[in-house]
N, C-alpha and C positions, 0 to 999 in steps of 0.2 A: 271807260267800258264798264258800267252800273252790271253787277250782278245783286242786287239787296241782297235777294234771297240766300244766297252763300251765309251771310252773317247773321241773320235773323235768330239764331239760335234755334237750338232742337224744336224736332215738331211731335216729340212724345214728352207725356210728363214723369215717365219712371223707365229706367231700366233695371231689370235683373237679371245677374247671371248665376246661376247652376253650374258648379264645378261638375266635371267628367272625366276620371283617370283616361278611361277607355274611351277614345271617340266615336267607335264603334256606339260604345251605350249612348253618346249624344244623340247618336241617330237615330237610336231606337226612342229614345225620349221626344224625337221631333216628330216620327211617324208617329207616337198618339198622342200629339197635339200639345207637350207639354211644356215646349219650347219654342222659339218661333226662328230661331239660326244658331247654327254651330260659329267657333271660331277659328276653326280649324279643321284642313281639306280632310273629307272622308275618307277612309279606307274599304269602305263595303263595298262588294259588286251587285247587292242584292238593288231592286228595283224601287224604287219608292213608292212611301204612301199614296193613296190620294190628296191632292192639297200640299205636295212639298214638291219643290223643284231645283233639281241640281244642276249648277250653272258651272263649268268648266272655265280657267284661267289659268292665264301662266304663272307657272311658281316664280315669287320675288325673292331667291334667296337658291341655294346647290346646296347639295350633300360632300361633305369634304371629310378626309382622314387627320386627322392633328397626331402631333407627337407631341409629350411635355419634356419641354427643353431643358428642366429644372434635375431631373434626375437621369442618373447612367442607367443605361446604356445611351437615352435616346435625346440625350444632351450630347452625340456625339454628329457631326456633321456626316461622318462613314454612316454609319447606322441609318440615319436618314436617308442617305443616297440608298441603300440596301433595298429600302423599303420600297424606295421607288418605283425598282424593278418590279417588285411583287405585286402593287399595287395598277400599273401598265395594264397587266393581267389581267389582273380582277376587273379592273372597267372595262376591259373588251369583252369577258365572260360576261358580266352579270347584265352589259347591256343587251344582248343576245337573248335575256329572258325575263328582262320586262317591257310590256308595251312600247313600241315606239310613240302613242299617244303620249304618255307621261314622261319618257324620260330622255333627254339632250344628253349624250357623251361630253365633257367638260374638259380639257385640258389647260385653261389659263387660270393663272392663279387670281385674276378679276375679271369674273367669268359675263360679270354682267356690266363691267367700263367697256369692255375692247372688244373680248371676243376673237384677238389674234391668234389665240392660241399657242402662247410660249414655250410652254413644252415641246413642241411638237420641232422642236430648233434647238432642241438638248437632246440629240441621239442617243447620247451614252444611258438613258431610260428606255428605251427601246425596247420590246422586248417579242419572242416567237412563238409564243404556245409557254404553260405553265411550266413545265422542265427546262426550258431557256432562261424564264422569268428565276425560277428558285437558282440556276448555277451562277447566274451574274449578281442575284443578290449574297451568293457565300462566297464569290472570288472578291467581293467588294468590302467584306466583312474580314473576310483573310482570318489575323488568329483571334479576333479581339473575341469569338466567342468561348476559346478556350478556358477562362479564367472566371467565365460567370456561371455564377451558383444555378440550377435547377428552379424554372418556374420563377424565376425574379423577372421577368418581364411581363405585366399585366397589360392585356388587351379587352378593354371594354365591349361588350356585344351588346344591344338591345335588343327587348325582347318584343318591343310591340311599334317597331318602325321597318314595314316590311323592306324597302329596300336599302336603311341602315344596317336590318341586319343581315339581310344579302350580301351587301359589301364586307362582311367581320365574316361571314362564314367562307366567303372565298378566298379569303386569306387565311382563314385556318388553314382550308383545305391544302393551298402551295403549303406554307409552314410545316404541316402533316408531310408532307414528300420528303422533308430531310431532317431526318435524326437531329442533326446538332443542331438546329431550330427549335423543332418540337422540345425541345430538352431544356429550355430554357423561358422560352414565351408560352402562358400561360392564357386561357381563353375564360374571359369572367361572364356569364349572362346575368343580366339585369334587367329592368324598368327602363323606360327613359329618363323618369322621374330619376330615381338613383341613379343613373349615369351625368345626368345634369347637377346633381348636389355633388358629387364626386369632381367631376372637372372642376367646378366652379369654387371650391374650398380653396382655392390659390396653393400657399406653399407648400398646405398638409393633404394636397391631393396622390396617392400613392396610386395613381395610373400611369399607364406609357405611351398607349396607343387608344384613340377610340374614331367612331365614325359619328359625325354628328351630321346635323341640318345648321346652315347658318341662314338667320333672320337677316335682310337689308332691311333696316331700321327705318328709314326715314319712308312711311308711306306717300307721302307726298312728289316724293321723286320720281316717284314713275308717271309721275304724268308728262316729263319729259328726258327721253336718253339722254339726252348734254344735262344735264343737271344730275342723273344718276349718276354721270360720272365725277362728275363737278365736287359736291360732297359726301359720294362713297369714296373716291380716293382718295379724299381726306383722311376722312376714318380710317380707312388701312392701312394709310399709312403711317399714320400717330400709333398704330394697333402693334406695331412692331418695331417704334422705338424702344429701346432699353429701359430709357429712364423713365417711363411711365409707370403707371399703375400696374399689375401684377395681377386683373381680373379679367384676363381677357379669352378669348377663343382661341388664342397662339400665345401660350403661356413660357415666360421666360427667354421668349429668344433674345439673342442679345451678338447684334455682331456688331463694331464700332463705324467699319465703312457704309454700312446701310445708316448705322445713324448721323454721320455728317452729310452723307448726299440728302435725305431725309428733313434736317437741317433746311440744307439749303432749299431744297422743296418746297420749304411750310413759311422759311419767310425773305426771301428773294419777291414774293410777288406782290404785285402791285393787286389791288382789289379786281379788278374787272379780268386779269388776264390770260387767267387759265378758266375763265367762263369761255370767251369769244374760241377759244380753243377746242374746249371739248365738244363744241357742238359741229365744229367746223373738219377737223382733223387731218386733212389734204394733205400740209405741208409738213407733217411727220415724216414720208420719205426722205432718204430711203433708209431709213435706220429701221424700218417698221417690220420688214422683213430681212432683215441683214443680221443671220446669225452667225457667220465669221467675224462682224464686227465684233458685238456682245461675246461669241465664245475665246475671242483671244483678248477679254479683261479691257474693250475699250471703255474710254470714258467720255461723258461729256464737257462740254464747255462751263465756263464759269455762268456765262450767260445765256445759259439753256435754255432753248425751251421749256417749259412748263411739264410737257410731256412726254416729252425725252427724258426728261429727269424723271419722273413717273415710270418711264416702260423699264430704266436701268432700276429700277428701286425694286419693281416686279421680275424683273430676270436676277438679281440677286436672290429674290425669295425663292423663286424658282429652286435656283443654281441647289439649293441646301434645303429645298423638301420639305420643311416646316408642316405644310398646307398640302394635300395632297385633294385638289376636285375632282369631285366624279360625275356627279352628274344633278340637273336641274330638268324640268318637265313642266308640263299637263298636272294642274291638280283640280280636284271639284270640290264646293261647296255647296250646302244644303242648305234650304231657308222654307220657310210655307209660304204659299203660293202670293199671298195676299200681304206679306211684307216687301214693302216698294221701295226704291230713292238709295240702294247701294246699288255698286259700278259696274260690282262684277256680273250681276241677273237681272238688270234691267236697263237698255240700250234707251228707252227712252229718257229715264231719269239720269244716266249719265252727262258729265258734259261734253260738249263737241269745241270740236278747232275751228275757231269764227269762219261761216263760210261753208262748212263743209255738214254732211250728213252721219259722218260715223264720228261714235264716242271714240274719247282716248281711249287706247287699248288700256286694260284691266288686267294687273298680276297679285302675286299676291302680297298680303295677304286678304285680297278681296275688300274689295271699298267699307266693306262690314264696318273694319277694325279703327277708319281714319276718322280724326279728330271733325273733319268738313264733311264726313259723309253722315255721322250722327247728328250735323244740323240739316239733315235732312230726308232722315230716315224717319218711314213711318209706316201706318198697316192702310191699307185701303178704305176702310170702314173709318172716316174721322173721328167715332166714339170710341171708338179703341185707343187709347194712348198709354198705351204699356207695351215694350219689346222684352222678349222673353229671351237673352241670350245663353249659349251651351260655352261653356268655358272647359277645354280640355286637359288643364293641368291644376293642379296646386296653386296656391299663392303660395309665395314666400313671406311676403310682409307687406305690401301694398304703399311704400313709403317710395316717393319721385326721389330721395338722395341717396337711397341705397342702393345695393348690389342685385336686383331684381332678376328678372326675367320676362319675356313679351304677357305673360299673362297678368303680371304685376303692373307693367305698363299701360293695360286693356284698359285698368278701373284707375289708377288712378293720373291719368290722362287722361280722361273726361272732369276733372276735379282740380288740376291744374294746369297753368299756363305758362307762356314763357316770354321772352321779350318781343322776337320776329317770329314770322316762319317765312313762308316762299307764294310768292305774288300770283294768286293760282291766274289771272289775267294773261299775265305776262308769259307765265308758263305755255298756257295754253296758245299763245303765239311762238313759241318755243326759244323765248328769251327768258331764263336762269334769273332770277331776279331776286331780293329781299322785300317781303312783306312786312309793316307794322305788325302787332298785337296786341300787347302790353302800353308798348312804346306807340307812341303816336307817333313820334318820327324821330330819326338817328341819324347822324353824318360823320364821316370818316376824318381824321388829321394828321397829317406826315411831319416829322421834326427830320429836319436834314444831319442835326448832330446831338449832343448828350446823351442821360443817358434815357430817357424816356423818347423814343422813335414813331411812337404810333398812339392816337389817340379813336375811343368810340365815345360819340356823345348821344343821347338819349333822351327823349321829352317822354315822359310817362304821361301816357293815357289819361286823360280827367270822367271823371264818373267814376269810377270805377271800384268795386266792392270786396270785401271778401265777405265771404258765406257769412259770417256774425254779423255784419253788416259794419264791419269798420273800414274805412275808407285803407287806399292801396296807395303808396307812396312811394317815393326813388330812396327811402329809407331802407323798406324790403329789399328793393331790388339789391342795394348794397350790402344788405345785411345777409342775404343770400349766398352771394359769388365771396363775400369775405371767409362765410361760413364751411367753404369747401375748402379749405384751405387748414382746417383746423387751430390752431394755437397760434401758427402762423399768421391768422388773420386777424388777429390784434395788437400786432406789431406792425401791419399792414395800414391796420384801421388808423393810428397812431402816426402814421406820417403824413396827416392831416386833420385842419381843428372839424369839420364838418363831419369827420367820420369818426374820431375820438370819442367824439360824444353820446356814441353810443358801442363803444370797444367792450362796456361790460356785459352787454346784453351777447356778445359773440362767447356764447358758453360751449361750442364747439373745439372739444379736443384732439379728435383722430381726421386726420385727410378724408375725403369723402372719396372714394376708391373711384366710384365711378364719373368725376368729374375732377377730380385734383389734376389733371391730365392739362384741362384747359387753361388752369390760372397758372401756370409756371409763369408766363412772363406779364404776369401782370406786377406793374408798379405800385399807384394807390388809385385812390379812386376819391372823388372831389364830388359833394353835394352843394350846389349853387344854392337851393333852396327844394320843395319838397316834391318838385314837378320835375326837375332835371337831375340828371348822373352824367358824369363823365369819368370814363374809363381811360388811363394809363399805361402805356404797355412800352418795355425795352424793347421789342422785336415789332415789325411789321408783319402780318400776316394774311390771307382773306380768311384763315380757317379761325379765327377771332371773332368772325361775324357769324361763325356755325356754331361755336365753343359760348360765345355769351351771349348768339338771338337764340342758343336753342336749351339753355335750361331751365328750366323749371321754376317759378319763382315761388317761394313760403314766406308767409306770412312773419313778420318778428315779433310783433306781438304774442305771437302762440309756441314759434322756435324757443325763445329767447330762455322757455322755461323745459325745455325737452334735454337738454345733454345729459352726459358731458361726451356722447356717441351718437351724433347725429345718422349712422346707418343701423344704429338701435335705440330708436329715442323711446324716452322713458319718463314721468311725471308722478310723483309721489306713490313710488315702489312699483309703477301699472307700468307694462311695457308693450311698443307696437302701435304706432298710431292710429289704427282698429279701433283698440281698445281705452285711448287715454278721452278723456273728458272731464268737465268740473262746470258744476251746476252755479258752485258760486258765482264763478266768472262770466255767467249769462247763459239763460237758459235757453233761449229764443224764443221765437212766435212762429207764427204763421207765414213771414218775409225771411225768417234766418235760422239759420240750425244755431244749435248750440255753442257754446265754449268745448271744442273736442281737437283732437290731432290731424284729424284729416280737415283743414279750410281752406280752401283754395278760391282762384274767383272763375273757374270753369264753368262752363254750362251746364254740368250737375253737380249735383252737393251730397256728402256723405249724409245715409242713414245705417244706424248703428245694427247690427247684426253679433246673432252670438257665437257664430263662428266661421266669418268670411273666409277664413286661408283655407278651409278644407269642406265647407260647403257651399259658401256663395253670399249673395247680400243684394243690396236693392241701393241703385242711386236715381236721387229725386232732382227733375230740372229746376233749377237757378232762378226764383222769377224776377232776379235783376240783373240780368248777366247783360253785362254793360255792350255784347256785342245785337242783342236783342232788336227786331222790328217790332211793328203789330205781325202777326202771323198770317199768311197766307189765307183769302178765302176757301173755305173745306178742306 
């Protein structure tokens, strides 16, 4: 099923983004002309320019209430449940006063797998008007507030997320009804900026409560429900094992029966068997509304369902309130009129389900933002080849192995690649599939005994460049997945001659937070020669194929000299790979950028900028990006 054009690469030759605290300012910058798309949904009511137009989509992603698990009070499972009550409340109030266009009341804790709505099968949440809500959250709390100091309990408020901070103000407001509330939880106003560098600090974060927006990561997924379940459930459910990483949206929780069922979750399955599942879902009765089962602590079988195991892992979460959803919607985007070929504002440049006349529906974050929609975004005018993007937050650091944020991911995800993604074909027929990238092609291997259980093997891509223009090899790729792994990964590299031989070049010391996650059960890893990788694993899994087709691959060549913290890489005393570069090591030409930190074999290439993280920068297309056609007539 020939799509060329998919792969052809971008059909502009530069993009730039314009950072915008306020998005509000984005908009004003689009209305005179100075921008050509926001990246994120507007908040104005006001009408628009002429020449811009606001295209309406479903939000990819809810507003949810977190607790950090890490500190008392609300490292208490009581406390939690407390809040629950209070929190009941506030979603019934605050939906009452916003639009029904934007905003969905949310009670399941994966509000966009299922949709069952779990909560709603836990009465003891329950609650009747705000005076019912605050007495069941102090009968629930009993004496444990007696003994706590005044104002030690911080509650994050933003200041410029109107229905964030809707949600923080109407839990003041109950909190406000009882003294021995008010007396101890304390209400902080902020940025969202500053509430995001505060959560995200891990264990020196001195917050207890906030109301955030959660990103669903993978844009690609929404081009099919069975696959958003497929590997968002994933991710959730790794999101709250224990023994992960400690950088997440649900920080510190840690209960040990969620993390054996959990366990068994991730690798009990066979590759294909919770795909044909999610999309199908029928034979999950009748556990699916059986909340006597689940409320009297049953359990499942050893040889569970895929799903059932899944909904018991989400009624635990439930059970103890970690996560508290409120609500997803209606959000709009803005672009001028004459920028064409994203998902969300243009029904003809979308794609369609073979056969049929409507596009896949569009959520968010609006086709803008996806890696496949920029090969094929462009302005109407074919002498125009510059898009003017409105970036509405900060960067952090722009590095693919760091602790980032979606804005960080905006730039540089067009700049690097990774092994798979997802078969947009096959999708579009609504079969869950893995796509090549990198990998030209990958095959799976089951051991019935030892202790290596499960093998990924990989043919890397031939052609294939990085931005200097030095060729891409299954070197990288190993020198990559070893490298997240910090220190560890040359003890790794070392239990094989093919990866040994280059254990020094792994000058990576600290775990890489945001993917050390994936490599736990990785064994070594075997270079046949410079085209193939085979990957090693003690566990069997499918989420192996989400964990090593979806990171990121760098360069070793240019790594090799950044530690000894690959989430702060650094090159003779310069830090940030913004800013690292060396003229020695090749300056480039007119076919390849320089010797710098950001090289990727992406369809754009870094150009240098004097102050990206807080005003913006410009990336220039690839003219050898190996997934490249001739381009399109006009």
């Amino acid at each position: 099923m020939p799509l060329p054009e998919l792969f052809q690469g971008p059909r502009i030759e530069r993009l730039n983004y314009r950072i915008f605290p306020n998005p509000d300012d984005a908009l004003t910058a689009l209305n005179a002309g100075e921008i050509d798309l926001v990246d994120f949904p507007i908040t104005s009511d006001e009408p628009p320019a002429e020449g811009v137009t606001i295209d309406p989509c479903r939000d990819f992603g809810y507003y949810f209430v977190a607790f950090n698990n890490r500190l008392a009070p609300t490292d208490s499972k009581q406390f939690r449940q407390a809040f629950a009550f209070l929190l009941d409340d506030v979603k019934k109030t605050v939906s009452k006063k916003v639009p029904s266009d934007r905003v969905e009341v949310m009670d399941s804790i994966m509000v966009q797998y299922y949709g069952r709505l779990v909560n709603r099968y836990l009465p003891k949440y329950e609650t009747e008007g705000p005076d019912d809500a605050v007495a069941k959250a102090l009968t629930t709390l009993g004496s444990e507030l007696d003994g706590m100091a005044d104002g030690s309990v911080t509650c994050l408020i933003t200041t410029n997320d109107a229905i964030s901070r809707a949600i923080m103000v109407a839990l003041r407001e109950r909190v406000e009804r009882a003294p021995q509330l008010a007396r101890v939880i304390k209400f902080v106003e902020t940025t969202r900026n500053d509430v995001a560098n505060n959560v995200y600090s891990g264990d020196e974060g001195e917050w207890h409560i906030f109301c955030g927006w959660q990103y669903v990561q993978d844009n690609l997924s929404r081009w099919n429900p069975g696959m958003s379940k497929l590997r968002l459930s994933l991710d959730w459910t790794a999101d709250f094992v224990s023994t992960n990483s400690r950088t997440r949206n649900y920080p510190g929780f840690n209960n040990p029966e969620f993390d054996r069922a959990a366990q068994q979750f991730l690798t009990t399955l066979h590759p294909r068997d919770l795909r044909g599942a999610v999309i199908t879902e029928e034979h999950l009765e009748p556990w699916w509304n059986n909340a006597e089962f689940w409320a009297k602590g049953g359990d499942v079988p050893q040889n569970a369902d895929a799903l059932l195991l899944l909904w018991k892992l989400q009624w635990m979460i439930a059970d103890e309130a970690p996560v508290v959803p409120m609500f997803a919607g209606t959000v709009s985007f803005a672009r001028r009129s004459d920028v064409v070929g994203i998902w969300n504002g243009d029904p003809h440049e979308s794609f369609t389900y073979p056969g049929a006349s409507q596009p896949i529906e569009s959520t968010y974050p609006g086709g803008t933002m996806s890696h496949w929609t920029f090969q094929r975004i462009r302005r109407t005018d074919p002498e125009v080849n510059e898009i003017n993007l409105g970036v509405t937050n900060r960067l952090r650091h722009i590095n693919p192995l760091g602790v980032g944020n979606y804005w960080d991911a905006l730039v540089w995800s067009r700049m690097y690649e990774s092994m798979l993604g997802l078969n947009p074909f096959l999708l579009m027929k609504g079969v869950a599939e893995d796509a090549v990238n990198l990998a030209d092609s990958f095959h799976s291997e089951f051991f019935g005994s030892g202790t290596v259980r499960y093998a990924l093997h990989f043919t890397v891509k031939p052609g294939v460049l990085w931005h200097d223009g030095q060729d891409f090899t299954a070197e990288d790729v190993a020198f990559t997945y070893l490298s997240m792994l910090g220190a560890r990964g040359r003890k790794l590299a070392e239990r094989h001659a093919s990866t040994a031989s280059f254990a020094s070049a792994l000058v990576n010391e600290q775990e890489i937070p945001a993917w050390v996650d994936m490599a736990r059960w990785l064994e070594h890893i075997e270079l046949p020669d410079s085209k193939h990788i085979s990957l090693y694993f003690t566990h069997s899994s499918r989420y192996l194929h989400e964990w090593f087709g979806d990171m990121p691959i760098v360069p070793m060549h240019v790594w090799r000299h950044l530690g000894p913290d690959f989430t702060q890489p650094s090159y003779r005393g310069t830090q940030g790979l913004y800013a690292i570069s060396d003229a020695e090591r090749g300056a480039g030409d007119e076919e390849f950028a320089g010797w710098n930190g950001l090289v990727g074999t992406g369809p754009f290439r870094w150009t240098p900028s004097s102050d990206p993280l807080n005003s913006g920068g410009s990336l220039v297309r690839f003219s050898q990006y190996h997934n490249r056609l001739e381009p399109l007539e006009g």
